[in-house]
KETOR-87299 format. One line per 3 residues: their letters; for each residue z, x, y of C-alpha. Coordinates in Angstrom, 2 decimals, decimal comma, always signed. Each point is the difference from the previous one (the first is absolute). Layout:
N
A) Z/X/Y  ...
This chain:
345
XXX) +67,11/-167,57/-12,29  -3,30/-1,43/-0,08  -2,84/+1,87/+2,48
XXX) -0,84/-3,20/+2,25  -2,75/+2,29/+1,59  -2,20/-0,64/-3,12
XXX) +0,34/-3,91/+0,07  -3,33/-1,18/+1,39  +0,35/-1,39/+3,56
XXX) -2,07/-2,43/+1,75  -0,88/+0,56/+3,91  -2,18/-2,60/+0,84
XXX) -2,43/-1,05/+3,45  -2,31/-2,94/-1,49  -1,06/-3,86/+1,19
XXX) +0,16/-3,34/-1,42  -3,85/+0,48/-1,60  -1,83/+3,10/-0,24
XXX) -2,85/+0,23/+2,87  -3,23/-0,94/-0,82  -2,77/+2,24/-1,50
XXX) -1,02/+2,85/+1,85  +2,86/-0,75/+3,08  +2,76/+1,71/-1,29
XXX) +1,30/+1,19/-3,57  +3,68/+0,13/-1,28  +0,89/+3,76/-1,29
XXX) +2,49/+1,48/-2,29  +1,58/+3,36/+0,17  +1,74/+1,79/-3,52
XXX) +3,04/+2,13/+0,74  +1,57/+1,30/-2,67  +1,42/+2,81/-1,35
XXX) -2,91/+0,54/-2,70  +0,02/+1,61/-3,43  -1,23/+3,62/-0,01
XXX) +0,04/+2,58/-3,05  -1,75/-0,38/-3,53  -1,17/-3,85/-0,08
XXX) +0,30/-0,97/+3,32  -3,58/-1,02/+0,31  +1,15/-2,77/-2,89
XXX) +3,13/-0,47/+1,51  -1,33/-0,98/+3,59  -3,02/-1,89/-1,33
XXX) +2,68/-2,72/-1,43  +2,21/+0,23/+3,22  -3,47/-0,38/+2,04
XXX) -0,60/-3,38/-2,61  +3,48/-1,20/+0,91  -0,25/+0,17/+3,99
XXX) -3,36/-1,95/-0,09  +2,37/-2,60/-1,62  +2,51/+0,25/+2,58
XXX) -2,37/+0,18/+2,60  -1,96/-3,00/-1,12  +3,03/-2,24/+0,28
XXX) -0,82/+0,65/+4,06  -3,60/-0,34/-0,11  -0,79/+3,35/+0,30
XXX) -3,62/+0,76/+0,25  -0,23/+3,58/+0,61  +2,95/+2,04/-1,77
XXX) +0,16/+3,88/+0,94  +2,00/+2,70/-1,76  +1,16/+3,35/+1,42
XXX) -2,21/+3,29/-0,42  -0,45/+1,54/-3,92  +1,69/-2,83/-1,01
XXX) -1,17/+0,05/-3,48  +0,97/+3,22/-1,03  +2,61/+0,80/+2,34
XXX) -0,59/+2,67/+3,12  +2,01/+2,71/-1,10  -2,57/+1,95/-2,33
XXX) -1,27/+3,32/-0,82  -3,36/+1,02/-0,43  +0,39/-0,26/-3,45
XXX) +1,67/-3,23/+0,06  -2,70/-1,27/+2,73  -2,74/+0,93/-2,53
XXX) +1,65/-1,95/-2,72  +0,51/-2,85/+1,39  -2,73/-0,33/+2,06
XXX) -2,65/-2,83/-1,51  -3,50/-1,01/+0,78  -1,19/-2,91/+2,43
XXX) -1,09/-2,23/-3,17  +3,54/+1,36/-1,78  +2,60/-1,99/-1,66
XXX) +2,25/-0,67/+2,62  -2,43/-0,98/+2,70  -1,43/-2,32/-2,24
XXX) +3,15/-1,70/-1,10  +0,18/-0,21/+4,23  -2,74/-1,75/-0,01
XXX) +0,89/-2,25/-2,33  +3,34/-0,57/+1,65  -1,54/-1,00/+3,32
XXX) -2,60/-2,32/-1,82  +2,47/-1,99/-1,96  +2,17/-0,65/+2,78
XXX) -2,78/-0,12/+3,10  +1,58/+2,88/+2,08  -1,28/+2,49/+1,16
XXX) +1,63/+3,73/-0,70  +0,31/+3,72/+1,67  +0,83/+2,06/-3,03
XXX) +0,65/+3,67/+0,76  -0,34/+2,20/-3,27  -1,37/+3,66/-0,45
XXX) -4,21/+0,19/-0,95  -1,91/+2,13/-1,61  -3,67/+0,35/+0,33
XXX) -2,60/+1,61/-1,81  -2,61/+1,79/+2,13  -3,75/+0,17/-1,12
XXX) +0,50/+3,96/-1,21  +2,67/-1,39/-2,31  +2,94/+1,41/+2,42
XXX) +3,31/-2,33/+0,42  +1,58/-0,45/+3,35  +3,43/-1,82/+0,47
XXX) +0,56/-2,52/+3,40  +3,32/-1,78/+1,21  -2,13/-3,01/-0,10
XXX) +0,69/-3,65/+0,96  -1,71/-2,94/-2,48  -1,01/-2,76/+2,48
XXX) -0,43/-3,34/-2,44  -0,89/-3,02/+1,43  +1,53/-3,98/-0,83
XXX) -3,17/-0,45/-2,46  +1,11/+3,74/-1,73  -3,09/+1,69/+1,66
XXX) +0,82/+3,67/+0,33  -0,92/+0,27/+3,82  +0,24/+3,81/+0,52
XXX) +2,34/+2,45/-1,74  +0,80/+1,69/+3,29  +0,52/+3,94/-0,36
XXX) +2,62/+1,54/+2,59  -2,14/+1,74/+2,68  +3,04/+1,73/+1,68
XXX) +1,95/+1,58/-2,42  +3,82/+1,40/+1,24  +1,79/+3,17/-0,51
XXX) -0,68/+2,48/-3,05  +1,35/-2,12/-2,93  -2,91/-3,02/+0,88
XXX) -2,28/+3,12/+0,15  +0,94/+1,34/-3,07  -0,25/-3,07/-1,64
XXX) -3,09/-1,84/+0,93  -3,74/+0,39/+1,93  -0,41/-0,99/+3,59
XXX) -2,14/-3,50/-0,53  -2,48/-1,06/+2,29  -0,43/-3,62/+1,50
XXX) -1,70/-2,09/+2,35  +2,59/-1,76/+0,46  -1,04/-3,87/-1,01
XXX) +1,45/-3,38/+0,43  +0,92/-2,29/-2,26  -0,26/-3,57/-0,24
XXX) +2,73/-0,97/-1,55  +0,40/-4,02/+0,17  -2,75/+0,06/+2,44
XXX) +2,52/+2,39/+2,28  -1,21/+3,34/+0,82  +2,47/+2,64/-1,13
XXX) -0,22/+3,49/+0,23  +2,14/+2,79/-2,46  +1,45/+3,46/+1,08
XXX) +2,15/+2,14/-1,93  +3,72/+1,58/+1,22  -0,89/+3,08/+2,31
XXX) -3,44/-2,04/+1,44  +1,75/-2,40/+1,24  +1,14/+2,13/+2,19
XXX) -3,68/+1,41/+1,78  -1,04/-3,12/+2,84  -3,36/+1,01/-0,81
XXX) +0,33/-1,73/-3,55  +1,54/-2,97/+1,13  -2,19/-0,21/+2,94
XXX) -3,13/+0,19/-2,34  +1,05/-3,07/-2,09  +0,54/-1,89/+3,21
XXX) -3,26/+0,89/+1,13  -1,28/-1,15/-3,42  +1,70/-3,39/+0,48
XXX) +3,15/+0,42/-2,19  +2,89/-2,03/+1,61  +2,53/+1,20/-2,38
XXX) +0,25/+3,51/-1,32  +2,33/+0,74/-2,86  +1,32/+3,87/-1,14
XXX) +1,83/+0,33/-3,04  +2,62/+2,92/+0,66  +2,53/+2,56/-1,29
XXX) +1,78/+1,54/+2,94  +3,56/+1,55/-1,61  +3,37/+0,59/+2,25
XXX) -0,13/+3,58/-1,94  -2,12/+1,06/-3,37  -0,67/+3,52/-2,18
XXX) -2,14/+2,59/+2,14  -2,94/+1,66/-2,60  +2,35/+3,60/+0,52
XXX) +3,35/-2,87/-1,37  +1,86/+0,22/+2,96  +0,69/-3,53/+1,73
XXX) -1,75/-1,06/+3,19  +2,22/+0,46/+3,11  -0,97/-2,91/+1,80
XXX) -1,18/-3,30/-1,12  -2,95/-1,28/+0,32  -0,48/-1,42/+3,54
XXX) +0,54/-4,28/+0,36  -3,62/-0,17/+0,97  +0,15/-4,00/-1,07
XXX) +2,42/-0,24/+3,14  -1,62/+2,77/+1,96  -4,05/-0,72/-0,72
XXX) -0,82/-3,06/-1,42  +1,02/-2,39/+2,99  -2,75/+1,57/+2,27
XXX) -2,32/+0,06/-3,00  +0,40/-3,56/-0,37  +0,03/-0,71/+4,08
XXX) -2,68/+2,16/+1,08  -2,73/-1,22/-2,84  +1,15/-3,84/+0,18
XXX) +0,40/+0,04/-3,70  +2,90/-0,73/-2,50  +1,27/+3,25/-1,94
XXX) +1,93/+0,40/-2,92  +2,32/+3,09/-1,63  +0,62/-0,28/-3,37
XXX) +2,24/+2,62/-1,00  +2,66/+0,37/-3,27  +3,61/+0,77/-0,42
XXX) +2,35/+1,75/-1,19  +0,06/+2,74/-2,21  -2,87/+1,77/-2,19
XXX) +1,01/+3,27/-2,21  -1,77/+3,34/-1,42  +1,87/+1,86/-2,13
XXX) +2,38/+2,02/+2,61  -2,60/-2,08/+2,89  +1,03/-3,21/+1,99
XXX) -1,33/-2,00/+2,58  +1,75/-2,64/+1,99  -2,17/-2,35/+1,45
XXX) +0,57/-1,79/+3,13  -0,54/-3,73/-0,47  -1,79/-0,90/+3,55
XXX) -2,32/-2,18/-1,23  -0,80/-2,52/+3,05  -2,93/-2,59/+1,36
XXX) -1,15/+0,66/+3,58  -1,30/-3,10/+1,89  -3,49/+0,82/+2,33
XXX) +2,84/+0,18/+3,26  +1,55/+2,32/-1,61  +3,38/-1,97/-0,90
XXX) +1,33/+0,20/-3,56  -0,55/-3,20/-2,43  +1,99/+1,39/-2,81
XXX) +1,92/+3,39/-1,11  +1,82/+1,16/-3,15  +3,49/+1,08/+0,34
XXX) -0,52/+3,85/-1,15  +1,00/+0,59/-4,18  +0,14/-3,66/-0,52
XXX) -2,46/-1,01/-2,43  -2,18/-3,02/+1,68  -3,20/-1,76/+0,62
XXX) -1,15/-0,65/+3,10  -2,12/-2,95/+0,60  -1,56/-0,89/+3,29
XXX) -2,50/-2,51/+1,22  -2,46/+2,16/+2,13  -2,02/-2,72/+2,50
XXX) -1,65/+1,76/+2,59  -0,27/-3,88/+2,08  +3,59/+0,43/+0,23
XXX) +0,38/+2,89/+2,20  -3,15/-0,25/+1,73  -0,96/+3,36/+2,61
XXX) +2,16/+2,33/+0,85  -1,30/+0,27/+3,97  +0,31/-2,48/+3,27
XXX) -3,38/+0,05/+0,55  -1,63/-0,61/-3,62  -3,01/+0,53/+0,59
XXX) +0,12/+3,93/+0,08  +2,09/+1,56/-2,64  -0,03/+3,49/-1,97
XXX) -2,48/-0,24/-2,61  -2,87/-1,27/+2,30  +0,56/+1,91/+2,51
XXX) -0,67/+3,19/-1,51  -2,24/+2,54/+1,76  -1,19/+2,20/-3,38
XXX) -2,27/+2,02/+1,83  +3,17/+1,26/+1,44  +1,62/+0,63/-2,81
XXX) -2,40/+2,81/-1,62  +3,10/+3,00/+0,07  +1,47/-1,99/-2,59
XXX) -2,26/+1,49/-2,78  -0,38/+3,36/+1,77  +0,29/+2,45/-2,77
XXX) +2,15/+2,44/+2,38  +2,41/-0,95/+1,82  +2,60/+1,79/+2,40
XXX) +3,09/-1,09/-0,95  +2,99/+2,43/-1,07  +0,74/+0,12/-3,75
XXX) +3,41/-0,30/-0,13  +0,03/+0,31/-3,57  -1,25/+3,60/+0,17
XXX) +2,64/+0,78/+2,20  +3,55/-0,34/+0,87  +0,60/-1,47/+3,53
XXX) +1,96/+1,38/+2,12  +0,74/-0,37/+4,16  -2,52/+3,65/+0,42
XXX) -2,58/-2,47/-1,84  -3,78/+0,46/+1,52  -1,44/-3,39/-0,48
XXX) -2,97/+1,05/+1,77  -0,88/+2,25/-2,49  -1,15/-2,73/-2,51
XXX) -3,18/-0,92/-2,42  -0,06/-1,28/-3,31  -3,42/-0,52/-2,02
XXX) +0,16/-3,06/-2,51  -1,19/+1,38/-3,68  -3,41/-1,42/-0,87
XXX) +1,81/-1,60/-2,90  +3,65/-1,06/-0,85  +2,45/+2,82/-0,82
């Protein structure tokens, strides 16, 4: 019998016209179960080629793809240095080309390597942001990496976290486990972005570093997260995460295909329907949802006090690490503190 999960599906929230420049953009998500192993880079590149074609048939202007999608999230540190390419590489450029050709804009994950001034090579889970003209507009290096195989496989980046104009719309990129820190989102809001967009890999179970299987899977944070992301900074926000199955030698991941688009109340404009392969395509127009308050002129972001807000980069804190510790009903939370490293671990 034929696997109907990898027939690509169309979910669809879009207008009669696309809104005009700068009031709204129509956006794309990519799930699919991706090629990962020897040539995947290759492999996905021509897949990526052939959703800009099915995407264009919609209008599309800003097409996203899940996290690593170019060579495929289940490496090694071997694998990751192998694979990984420069900025100006082969594959970003052939992006860029892509986007020009067609005028739409693309979020590219892939894996980056850089080449320090002392001649040292670092390795980022990076995200190519290309714009409708094929500008490359930042290639955005993960800031919060998760768990020890991201850690074993790439540097922490650092950001400032810009906003793009993409269409004349301000959009703002975050990558799988950042999505899930307010303080991100709430920094791109603050910066003007009214749609944020975070390519993704959460699994329903994958290969621990030690090769046993994780007990639990990853938590629904799309369901869980993301609709008081989107509510409390009055902004559109997108999950783009891939499906199916990815393999390792002995090694497999199963992904959990919740990619979804958020409306600024916090409703839901689209979703995928788990380990179907799909595209997503939603017309984001802020004018059509309007504030999210009765009264609007007072509303989250303006009425931030930041001078009250200076514990938030406190370098200790007195929280209890429950990482260091089992919990257990004799548990002391009094007894807490935690100093942040002066640089990523």
């Amino acid at each position: 019998m034929e696997d109907g999960s990898r027939k690509l599906q169309y979910r669809t929230s879009i207008y009669d016209r696309l809104p005009p420049a700068g009031a709204g953009i129509s956006l794309g998500i990519y799930q699919v179960e991706a090629a990962c192993g020897p040539g995947a880079t290759d492999k996905n590149l021509a897949r990526m080629e052939e959703a800009v074609q099915q995407a264009k048939k919609f209008d599309v202007q800003l097409l996203t793809f899940p996290e690593l999608f170019l060579p495929g999230y289940t490496l090694s540190p071997k694998l990751a240095r192998t694979a990984a390419e420069y900025k100006n590489g082969l594959s970003i450029r052939r992006g860029r080309d892509i986007a020009w050709q067609n005028n739409m804009a693309l979020i590219l994950p892939y894996a980056e390597k850089v080449k320090n001034p002392d001649g040292s090579l670092q390795y980022f889970d990076s995200i190519a942001v290309i714009s409708e003209k094929g500008d490359l507009l930042d290639s955005y290096r993960k800031t919060q990496l998760y768990g020890q195989q991201e850690r074993n496989n790439w540097s922490f980046g650092e950001s400032d976290y810009s906003v793009h104009s993409i269409f004349g719309f301000p959009v703002g990129v975050l990558n799988c486990y950042e999505c899930e820190f307010p303080e991100l989102s709430r920094i791109l809001a603050l910066k003007g972005a009214k749609l944020i967009v975070g390519p993704t890999a959460p699994d329903n179970y994958y290969t621990l570093p030690g090769g046993e299987r994780s007990k639990v899977p990853y938590p629904d944070v799309a369901k869980i997260l993301f609709p008081a992301n989107a509510y409390a900074n009055n902004i559109f926000f997108a999950y783009a995460n891939r499906c199916g199955y990815e393999r390792r030698g002995d090694d497999e991941w199963h992904y959990r295909g919740n990619s979804i688009v958020y409306r600024p109340d916090g409703g839901v404009i689209v979703e995928a329907s788990q380990q179907q392969d799909t595209i997503l395509i939603a017309d984001c127009v802020p004018a059509y949802y309007g504030m999210t308050h009765p009264a609007p002129k007072y509303y989250y972001l303006k009425d931030r006090r930041p001078d009250q807000y200076r514990e938030l980069i406190a370098p200790t804190v007195n929280f209890l690490n429950i990482s260091a510790t089992d919990m257990t009903l004799k548990t002391d939370f009094s007894k807490g503190g935690y100093t942040y490293p002066s640089d990523a671990e």
